[in-house]
C-alpha beads as a LAMMPS data file, in Angstrom:
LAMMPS data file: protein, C-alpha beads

394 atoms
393 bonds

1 atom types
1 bond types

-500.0 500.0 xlo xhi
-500.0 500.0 ylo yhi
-500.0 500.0 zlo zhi

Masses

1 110.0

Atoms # bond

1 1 1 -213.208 109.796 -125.591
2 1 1 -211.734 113.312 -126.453
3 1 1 -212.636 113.090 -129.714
4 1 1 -216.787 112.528 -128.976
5 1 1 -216.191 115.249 -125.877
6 1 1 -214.840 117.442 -128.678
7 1 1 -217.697 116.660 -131.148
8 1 1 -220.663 117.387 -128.422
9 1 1 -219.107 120.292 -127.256
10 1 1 -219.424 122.025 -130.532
11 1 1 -216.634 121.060 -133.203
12 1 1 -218.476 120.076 -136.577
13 1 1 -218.001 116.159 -137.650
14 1 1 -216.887 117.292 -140.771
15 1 1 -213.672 118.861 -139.319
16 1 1 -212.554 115.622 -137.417
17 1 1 -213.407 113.180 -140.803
18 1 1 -211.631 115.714 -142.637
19 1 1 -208.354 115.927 -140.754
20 1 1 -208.730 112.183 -140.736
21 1 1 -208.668 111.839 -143.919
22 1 1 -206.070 114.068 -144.757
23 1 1 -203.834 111.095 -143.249
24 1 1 -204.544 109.628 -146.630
25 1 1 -204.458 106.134 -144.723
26 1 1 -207.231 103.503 -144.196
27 1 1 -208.713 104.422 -141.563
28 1 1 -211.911 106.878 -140.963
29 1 1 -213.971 108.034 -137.918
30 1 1 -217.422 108.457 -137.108
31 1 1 -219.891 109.325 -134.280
32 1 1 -222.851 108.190 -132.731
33 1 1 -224.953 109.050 -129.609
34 1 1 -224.542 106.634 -126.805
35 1 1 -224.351 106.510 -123.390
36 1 1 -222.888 105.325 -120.145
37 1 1 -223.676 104.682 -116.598
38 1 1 -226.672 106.706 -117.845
39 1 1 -225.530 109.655 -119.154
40 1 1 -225.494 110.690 -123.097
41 1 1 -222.733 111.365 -125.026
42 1 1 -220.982 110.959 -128.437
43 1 1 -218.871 107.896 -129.277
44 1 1 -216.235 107.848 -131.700
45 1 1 -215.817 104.981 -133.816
46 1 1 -212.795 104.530 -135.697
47 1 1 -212.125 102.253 -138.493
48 1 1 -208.642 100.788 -139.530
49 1 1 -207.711 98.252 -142.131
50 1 1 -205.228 95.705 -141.045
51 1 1 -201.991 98.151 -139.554
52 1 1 -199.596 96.052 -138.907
53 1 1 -196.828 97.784 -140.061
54 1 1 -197.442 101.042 -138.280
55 1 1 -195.494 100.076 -135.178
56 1 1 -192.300 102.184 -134.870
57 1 1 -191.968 105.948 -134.602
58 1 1 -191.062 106.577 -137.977
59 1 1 -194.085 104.511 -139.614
60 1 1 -196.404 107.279 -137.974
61 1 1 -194.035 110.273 -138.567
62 1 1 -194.186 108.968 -142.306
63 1 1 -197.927 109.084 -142.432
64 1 1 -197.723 112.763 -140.570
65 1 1 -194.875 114.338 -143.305
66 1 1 -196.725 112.530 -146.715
67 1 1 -200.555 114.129 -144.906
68 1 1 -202.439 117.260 -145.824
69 1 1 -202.598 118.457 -142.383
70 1 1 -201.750 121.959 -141.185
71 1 1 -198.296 122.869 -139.519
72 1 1 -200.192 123.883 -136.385
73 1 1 -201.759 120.075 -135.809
74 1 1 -198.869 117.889 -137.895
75 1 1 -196.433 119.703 -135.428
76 1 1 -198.071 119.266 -132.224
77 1 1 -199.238 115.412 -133.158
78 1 1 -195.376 114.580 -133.794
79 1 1 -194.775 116.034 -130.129
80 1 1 -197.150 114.230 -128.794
81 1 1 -196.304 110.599 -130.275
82 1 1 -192.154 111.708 -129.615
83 1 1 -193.262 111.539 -125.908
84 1 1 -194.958 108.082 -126.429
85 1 1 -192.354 106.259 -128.350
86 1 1 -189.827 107.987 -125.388
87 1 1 -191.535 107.109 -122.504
88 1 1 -191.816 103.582 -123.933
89 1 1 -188.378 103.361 -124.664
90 1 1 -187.259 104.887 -121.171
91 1 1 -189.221 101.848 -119.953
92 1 1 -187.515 99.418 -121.673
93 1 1 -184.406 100.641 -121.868
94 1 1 -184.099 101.617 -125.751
95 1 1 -184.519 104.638 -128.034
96 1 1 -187.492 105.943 -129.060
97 1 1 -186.791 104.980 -132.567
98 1 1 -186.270 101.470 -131.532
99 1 1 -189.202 100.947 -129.997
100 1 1 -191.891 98.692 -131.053
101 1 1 -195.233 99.373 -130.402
102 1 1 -197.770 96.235 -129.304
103 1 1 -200.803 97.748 -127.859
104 1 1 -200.440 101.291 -129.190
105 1 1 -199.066 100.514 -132.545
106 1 1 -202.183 101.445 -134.490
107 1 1 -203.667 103.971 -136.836
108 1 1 -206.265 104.303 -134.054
109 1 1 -203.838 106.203 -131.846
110 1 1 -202.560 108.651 -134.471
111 1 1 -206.476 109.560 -134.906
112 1 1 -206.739 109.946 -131.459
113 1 1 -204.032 112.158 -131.298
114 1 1 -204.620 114.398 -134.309
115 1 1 -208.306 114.636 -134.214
116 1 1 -207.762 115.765 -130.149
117 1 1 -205.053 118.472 -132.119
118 1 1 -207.216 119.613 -134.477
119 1 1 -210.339 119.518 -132.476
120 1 1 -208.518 122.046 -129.779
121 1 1 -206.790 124.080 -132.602
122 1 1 -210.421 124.607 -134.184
123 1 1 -212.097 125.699 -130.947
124 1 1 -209.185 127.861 -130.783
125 1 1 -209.649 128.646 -126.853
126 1 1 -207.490 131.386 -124.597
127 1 1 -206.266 128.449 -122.275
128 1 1 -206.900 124.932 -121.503
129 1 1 -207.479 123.795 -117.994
130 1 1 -207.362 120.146 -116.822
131 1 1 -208.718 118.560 -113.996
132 1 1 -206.955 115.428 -111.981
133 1 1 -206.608 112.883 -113.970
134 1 1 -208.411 109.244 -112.942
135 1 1 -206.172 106.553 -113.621
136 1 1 -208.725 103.677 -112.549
137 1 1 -207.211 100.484 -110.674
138 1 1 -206.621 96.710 -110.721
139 1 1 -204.443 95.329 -113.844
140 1 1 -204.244 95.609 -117.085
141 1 1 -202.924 92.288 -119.933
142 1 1 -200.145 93.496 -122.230
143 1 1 -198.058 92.328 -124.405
144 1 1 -195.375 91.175 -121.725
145 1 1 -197.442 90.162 -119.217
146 1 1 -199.895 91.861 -116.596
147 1 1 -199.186 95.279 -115.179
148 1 1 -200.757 97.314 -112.646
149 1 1 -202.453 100.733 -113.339
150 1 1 -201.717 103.045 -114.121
151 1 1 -199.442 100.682 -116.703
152 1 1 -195.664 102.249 -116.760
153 1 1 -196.040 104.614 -119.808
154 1 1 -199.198 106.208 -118.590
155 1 1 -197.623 106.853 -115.394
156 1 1 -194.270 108.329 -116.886
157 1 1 -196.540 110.680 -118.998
158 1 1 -198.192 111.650 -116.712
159 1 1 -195.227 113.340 -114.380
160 1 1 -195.871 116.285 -113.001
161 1 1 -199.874 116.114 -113.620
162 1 1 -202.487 115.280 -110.724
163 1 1 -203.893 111.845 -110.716
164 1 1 -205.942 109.966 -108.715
165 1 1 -207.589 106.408 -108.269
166 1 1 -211.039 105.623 -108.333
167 1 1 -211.099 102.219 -107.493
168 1 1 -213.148 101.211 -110.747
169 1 1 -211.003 97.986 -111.254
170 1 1 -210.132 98.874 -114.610
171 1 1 -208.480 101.190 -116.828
172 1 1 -209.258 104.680 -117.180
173 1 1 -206.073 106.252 -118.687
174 1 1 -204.564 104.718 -121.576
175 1 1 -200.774 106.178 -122.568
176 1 1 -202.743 107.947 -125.216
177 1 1 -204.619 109.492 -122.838
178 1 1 -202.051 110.500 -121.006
179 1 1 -200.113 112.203 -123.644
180 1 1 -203.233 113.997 -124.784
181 1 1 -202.918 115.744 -121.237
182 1 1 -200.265 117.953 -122.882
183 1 1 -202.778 119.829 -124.841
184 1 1 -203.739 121.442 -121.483
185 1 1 -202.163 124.761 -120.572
186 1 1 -202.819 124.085 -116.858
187 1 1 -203.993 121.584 -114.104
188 1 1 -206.585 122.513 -111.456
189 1 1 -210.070 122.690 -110.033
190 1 1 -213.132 124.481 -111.839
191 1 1 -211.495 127.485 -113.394
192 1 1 -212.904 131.016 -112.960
193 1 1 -215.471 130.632 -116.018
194 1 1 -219.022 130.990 -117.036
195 1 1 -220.002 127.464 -118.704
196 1 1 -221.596 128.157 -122.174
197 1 1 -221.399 124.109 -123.627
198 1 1 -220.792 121.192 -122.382
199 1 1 -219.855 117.958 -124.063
200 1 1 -219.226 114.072 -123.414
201 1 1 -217.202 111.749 -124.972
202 1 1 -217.232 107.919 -124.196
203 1 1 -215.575 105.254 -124.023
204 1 1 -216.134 102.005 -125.154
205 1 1 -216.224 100.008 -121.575
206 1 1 -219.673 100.499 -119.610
207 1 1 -219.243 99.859 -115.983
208 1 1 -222.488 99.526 -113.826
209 1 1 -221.039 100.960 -110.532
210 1 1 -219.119 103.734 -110.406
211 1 1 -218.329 106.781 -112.766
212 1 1 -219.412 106.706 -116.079
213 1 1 -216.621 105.599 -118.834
214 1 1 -217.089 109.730 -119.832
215 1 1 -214.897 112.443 -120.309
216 1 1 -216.668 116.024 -120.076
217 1 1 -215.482 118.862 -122.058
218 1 1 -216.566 122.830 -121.336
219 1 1 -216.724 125.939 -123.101
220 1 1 -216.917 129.156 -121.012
221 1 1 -216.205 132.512 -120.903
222 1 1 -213.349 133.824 -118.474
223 1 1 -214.035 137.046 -116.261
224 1 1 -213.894 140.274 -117.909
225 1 1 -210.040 140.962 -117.598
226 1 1 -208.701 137.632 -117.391
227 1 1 -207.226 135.500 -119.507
228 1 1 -205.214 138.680 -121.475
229 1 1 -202.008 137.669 -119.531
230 1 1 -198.962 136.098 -121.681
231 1 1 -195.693 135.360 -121.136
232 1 1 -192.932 136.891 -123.813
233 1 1 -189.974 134.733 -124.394
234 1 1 -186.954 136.261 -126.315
235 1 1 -183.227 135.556 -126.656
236 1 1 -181.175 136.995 -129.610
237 1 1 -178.968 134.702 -132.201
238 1 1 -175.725 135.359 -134.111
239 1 1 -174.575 131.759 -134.637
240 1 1 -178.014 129.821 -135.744
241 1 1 -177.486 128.273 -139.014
242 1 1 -180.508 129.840 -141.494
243 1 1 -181.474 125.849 -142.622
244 1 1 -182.747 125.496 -139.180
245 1 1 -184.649 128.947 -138.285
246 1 1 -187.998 127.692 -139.784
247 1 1 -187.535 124.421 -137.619
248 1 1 -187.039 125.932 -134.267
249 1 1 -190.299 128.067 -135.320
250 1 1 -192.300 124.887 -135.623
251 1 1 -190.847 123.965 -132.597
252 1 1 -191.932 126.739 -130.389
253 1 1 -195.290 126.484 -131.873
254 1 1 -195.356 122.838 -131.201
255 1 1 -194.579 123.156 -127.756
256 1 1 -197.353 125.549 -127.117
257 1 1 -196.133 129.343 -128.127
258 1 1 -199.281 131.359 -129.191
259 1 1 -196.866 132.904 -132.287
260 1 1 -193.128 132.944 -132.618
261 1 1 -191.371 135.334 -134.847
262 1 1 -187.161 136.426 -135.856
263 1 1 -186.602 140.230 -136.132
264 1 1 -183.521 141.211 -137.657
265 1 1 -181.269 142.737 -135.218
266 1 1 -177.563 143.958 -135.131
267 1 1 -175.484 142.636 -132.340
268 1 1 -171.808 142.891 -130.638
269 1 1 -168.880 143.955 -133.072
270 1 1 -171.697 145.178 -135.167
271 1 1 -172.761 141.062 -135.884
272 1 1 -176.053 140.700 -138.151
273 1 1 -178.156 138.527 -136.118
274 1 1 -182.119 137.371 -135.287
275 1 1 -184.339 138.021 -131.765
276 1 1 -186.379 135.105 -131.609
277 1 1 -189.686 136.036 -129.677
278 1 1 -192.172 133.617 -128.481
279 1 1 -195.276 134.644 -127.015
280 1 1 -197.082 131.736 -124.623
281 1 1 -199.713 131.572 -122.117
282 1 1 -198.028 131.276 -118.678
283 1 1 -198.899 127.636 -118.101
284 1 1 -196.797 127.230 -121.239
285 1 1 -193.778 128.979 -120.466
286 1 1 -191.754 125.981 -118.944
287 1 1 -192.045 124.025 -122.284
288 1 1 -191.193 127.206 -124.652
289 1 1 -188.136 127.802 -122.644
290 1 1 -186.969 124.568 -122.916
291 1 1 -187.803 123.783 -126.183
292 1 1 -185.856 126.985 -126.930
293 1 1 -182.632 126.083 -125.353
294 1 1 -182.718 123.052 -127.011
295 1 1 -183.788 123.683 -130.792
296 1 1 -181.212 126.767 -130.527
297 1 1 -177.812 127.916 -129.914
298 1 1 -178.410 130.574 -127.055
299 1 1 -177.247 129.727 -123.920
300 1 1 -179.726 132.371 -121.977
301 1 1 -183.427 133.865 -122.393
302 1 1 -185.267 136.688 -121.445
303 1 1 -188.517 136.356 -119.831
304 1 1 -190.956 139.252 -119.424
305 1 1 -195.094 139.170 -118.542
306 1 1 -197.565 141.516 -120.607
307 1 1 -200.750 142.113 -121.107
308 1 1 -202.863 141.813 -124.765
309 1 1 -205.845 142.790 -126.083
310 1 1 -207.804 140.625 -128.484
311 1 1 -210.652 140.649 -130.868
312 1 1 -213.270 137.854 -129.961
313 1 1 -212.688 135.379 -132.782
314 1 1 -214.935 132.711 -134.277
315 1 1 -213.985 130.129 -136.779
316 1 1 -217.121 129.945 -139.329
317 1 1 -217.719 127.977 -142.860
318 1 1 -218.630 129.758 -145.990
319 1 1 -219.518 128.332 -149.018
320 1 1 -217.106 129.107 -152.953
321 1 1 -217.879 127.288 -156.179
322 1 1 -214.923 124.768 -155.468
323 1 1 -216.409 123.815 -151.920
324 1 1 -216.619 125.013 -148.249
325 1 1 -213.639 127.187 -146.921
326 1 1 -213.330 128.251 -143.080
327 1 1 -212.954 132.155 -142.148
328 1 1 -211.897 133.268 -138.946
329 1 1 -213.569 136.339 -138.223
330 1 1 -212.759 139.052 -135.146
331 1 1 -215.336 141.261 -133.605
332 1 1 -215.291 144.115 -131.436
333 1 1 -218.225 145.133 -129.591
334 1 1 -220.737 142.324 -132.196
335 1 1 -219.101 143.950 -135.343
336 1 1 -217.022 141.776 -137.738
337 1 1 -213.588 144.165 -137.671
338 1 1 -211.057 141.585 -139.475
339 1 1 -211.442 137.865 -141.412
340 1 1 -209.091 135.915 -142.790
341 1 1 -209.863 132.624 -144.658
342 1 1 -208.149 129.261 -143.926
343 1 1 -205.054 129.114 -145.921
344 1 1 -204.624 125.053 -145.448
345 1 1 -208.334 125.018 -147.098
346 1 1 -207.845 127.278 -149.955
347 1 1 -204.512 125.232 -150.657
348 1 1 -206.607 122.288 -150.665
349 1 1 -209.143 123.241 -153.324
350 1 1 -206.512 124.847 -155.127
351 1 1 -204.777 121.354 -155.237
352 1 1 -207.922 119.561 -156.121
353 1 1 -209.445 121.727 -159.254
354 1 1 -206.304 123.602 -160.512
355 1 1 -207.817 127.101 -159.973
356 1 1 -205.345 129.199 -158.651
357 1 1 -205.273 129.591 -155.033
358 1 1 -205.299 133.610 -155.234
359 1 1 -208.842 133.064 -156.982
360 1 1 -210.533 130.742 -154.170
361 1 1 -209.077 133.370 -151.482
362 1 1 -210.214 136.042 -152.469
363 1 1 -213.967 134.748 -153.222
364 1 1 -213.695 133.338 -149.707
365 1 1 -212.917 136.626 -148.832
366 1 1 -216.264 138.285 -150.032
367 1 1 -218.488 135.157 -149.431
368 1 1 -221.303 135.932 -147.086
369 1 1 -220.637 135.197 -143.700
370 1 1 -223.475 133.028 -141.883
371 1 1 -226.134 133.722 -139.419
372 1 1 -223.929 133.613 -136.206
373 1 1 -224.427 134.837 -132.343
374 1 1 -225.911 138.465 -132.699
375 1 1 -222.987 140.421 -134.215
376 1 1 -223.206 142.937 -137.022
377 1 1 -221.131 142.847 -139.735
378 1 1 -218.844 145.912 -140.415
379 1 1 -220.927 148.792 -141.747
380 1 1 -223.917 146.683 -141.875
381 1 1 -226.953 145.278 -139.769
382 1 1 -227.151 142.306 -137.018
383 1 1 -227.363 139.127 -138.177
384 1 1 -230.042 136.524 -136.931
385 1 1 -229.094 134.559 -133.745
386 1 1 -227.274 131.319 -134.388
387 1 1 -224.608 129.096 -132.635
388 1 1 -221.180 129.391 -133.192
389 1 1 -217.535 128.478 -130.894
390 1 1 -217.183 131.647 -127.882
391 1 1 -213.916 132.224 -127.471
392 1 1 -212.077 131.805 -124.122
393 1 1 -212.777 128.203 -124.201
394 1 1 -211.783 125.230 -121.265

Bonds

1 1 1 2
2 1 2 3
3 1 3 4
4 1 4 5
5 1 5 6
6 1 6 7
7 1 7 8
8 1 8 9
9 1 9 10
10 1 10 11
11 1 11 12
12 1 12 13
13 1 13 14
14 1 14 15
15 1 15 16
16 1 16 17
17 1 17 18
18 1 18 19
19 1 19 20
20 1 20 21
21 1 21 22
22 1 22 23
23 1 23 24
24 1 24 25
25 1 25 26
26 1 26 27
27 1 27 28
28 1 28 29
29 1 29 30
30 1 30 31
31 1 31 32
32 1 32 33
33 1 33 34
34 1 34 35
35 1 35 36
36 1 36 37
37 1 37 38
38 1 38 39
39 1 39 40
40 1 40 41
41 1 41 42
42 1 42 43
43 1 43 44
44 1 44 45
45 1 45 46
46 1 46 47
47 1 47 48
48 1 48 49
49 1 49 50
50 1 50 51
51 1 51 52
52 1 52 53
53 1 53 54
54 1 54 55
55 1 55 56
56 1 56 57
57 1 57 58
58 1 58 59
59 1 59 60
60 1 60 61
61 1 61 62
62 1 62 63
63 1 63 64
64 1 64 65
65 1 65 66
66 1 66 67
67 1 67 68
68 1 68 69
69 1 69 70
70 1 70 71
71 1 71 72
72 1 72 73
73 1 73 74
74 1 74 75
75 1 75 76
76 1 76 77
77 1 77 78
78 1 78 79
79 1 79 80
80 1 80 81
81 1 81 82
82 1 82 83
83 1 83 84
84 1 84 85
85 1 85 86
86 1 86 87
87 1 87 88
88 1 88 89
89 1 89 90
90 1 90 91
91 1 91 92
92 1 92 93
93 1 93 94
94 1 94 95
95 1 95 96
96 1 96 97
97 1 97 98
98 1 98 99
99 1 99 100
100 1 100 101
101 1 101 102
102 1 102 103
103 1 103 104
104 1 104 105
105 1 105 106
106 1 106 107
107 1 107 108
108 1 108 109
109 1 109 110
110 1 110 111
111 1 111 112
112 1 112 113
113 1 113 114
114 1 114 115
115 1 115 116
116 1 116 117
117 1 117 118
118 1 118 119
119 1 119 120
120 1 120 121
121 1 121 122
122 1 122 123
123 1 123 124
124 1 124 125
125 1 125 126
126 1 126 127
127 1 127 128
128 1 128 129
129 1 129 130
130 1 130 131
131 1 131 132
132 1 132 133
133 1 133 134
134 1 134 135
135 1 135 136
136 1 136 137
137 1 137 138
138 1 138 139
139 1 139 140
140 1 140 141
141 1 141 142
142 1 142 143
143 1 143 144
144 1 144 145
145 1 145 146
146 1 146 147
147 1 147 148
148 1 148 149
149 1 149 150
150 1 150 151
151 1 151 152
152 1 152 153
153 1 153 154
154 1 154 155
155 1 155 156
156 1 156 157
157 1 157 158
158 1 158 159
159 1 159 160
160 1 160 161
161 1 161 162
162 1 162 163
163 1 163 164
164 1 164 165
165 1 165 166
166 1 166 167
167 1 167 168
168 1 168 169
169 1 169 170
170 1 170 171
171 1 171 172
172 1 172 173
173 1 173 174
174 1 174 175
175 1 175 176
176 1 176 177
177 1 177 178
178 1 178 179
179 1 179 180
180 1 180 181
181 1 181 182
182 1 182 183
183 1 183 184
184 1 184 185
185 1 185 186
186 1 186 187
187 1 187 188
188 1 188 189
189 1 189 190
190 1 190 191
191 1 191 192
192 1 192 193
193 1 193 194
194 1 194 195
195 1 195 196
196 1 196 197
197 1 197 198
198 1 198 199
199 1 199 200
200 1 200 201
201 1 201 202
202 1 202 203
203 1 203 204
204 1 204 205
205 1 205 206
206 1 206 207
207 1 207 208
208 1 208 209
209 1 209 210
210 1 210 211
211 1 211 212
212 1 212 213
213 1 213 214
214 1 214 215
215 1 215 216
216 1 216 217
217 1 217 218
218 1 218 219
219 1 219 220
220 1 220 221
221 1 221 222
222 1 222 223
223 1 223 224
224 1 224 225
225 1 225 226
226 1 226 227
227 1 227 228
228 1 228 229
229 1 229 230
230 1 230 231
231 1 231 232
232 1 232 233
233 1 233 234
234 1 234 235
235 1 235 236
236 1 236 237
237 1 237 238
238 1 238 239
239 1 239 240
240 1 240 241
241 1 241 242
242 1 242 243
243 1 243 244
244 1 244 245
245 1 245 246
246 1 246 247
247 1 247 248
248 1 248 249
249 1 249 250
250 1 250 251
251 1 251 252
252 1 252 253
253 1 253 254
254 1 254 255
255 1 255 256
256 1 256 257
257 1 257 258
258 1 258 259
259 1 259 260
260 1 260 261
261 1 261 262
262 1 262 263
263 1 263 264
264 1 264 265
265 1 265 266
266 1 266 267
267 1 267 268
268 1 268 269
269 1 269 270
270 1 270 271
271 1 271 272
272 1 272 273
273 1 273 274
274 1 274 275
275 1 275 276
276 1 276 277
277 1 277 278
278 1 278 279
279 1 279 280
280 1 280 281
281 1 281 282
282 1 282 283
283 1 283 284
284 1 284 285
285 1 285 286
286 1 286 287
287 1 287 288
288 1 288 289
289 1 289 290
290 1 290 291
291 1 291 292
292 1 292 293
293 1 293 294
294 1 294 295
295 1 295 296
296 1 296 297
297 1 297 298
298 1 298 299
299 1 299 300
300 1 300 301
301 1 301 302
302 1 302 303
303 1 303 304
304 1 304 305
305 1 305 306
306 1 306 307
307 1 307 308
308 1 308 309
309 1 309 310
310 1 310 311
311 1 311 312
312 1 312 313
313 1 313 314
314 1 314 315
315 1 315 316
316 1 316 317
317 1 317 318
318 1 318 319
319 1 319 320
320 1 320 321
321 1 321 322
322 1 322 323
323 1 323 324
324 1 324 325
325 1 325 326
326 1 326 327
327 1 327 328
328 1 328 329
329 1 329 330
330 1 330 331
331 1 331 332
332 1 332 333
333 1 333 334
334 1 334 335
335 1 335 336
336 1 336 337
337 1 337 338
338 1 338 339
339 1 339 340
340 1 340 341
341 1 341 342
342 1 342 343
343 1 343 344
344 1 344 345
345 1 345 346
346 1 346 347
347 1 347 348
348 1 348 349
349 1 349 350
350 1 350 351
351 1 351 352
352 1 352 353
353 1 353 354
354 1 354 355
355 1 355 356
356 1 356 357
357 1 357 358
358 1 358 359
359 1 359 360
360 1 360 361
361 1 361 362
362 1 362 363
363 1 363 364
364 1 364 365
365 1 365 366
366 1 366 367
367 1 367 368
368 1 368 369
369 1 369 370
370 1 370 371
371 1 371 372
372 1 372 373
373 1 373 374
374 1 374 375
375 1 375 376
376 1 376 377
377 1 377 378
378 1 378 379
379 1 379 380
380 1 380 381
381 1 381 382
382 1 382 383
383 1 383 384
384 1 384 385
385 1 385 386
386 1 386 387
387 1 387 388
388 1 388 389
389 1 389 390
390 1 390 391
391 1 391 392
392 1 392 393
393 1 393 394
């Protein structure tokens, strides 16, 4: 359902079928309008060949390495499926490795899981803040017989997190589901926002009493003045082997850090060694700190709050002789200050026609930006009023 939520809310189909298909399996996704219980939203449809095989942890960590996809969503997809394959195995006593998938074990869950991943990563918002989580009621068939929901993975993901029943009679919250919840900085009531969109994604049961089978999605706009505060997480390192510096990187991104850096530093009895900083929104701090104790060799980490200042950024599409390239652009007071085009889709092209990726930079670089908002580009005159992705998103 995230992934039609995602969709109505605002993130082009395009970016979804393409981070699909960068899985280079069979399988593909599409969308149609639907509804349920009387209220419209967008469906996603996804279509598998026969995926037997992709049952253990290392069949979809395969797919993930051999894919096209960007650090930022590869990374967090392999945390999120890690916690699936564990919680299963917790259950039934076994590693995650050794655990074989039955009802999950499809190319429909990775999709799930990395179109939610890139979906998020492309709205790019401040924070993410979840409500209570409806696990439905009654039973549910599985492989091993019939359990009661929440079934014993969902509930073991979803630790921690506020749920609730709604007396439906069937299942709302699928283990996938629950996993997803760890894109979410934060669990709560309506956050301090103004709502700009609002999306629905549905699922595929259609009960007539009740809620809808929907899950709502909601852009907004936080306060002037909130939303700035992060958390900095630092510890310094004189016995990290260098192999496994750019791992505990990914790591810290993967678990949530907004960037994560080394500086060189010099330490006791004049020791060459690295600060590793991690910057994180505070409803991320538990999960950097832990994932830095246990991708690294310090035994301690300092923790500090501070304030930032940011440019509002948008994510738009402009248009090179080799195909379509995203630009993030960051404005200050409607002017485009900074852009930057997408790296992973200059790579891409590069790959695909052999012109050398310096070349389809830099004429993403000078391409005309679209019609977006009411901004002005630097040194020049507004632009028409269009729609484009606010920043400071829920």
């Amino acid at each position: 359902m995230l992934l039609g939520a995602l969709v109505d809310v605002g993130v082009p189909r395009e970016v979804l079928s393409s981070t699909v298909a960068a899985l280079r399996s069979p399988v593909s996704v599409s969308f149609a309008e639907s509804s349920r219980g009387g209220l419209r939203g967008i469906k996603a449809h996804v279509e598998a060949a026969d995926d037997r095989g992709h049952r253990h942890l290392k069949d979809f960590l395969n797919v993930l390495d051999r894919s096209g996809l960007p650090d930022e969503v590869s990374g967090r997809a392999v945390e999120l499926l890690r916690r699936i394959f564990e919680a299963e195995g917790q259950i039934h006593g076994m590693s995650a490795e050794s655990v074989h998938l039955h009802e999950l074990g499809s190319l429909d869950t990775l999709v799930d899981i990395v179109g939610a991943v890139a979906g998020v990563a492309y709205l790019a918002p401040d924070a993410v803040v979840g409500s209570p989580v409806n696990v439905g009621s009654g039973s549910v068939e599985a492989e091993h017989g019939t359990l009661e929901i929440p079934a014993p993975a969902t509930a073991l993901l979803l630790r921690g997190i506020p749920t609730f029943a709604d007396g439906s009679g069937f299942e709302r919250t699928t283990p996938t589901g629950a996993v997803l919840t760890g894109l979410a900085d934060s669990f709560g009531g309506w956050p301090a926002i103004a709502p700009e969109r609002i999306g629905y994604g549905l699922g595929s049961a259609d009960p007539k009493q009740g809620r809808p089978n929907a899950l709502r999605v909601v852009l907004g706009s936080a306060p002037d003045g909130s939303g700035n505060a992060v958390v900095v997480v630092e510890a310094t390192l004189d016995d990290l082997p260098p192999e496994i510096a750019p791992h505990l990187l990914d790591r810290l991104l993967a678990a949530g850090a907004r960037d994560a850096f080394f500086t060189p530093v010099q330490m006791k009895k004049g020791r060459p060694g690295l600060a590793v900083t991690a910057l994180a929104d505070p409803g991320r701090r538990e999960a950097v700190v832990a994932t830095l104790f246990r991708e690294s060799t310090t035994l301690g980490v300092r923790i500090r709050e501070a304030e930032r200042e940011t440019l509002e950024r948008r994510t738009l599409r402009v248009e090179t002789p080799w195909g379509p390239v995203g630009v993030k652009v960051g404005l200050s007071n409607g002017r485009v200050i900074n852009r930057a085009p997408e790296f992973e889709d200059c790579r891409r092209l590069a790959e695909r026609t052999g012109v050398p990726l310096k070349e389809i930079h830099r004429e993403a670089l000078g391409a005309p930006l679209p019609a977006f908002g009411n901004p002005t580009r630097e040194g020049g005159a507004p632009d028409p009023p269009a729609s484009a992705a606010p920043d400071g998103s829920r």
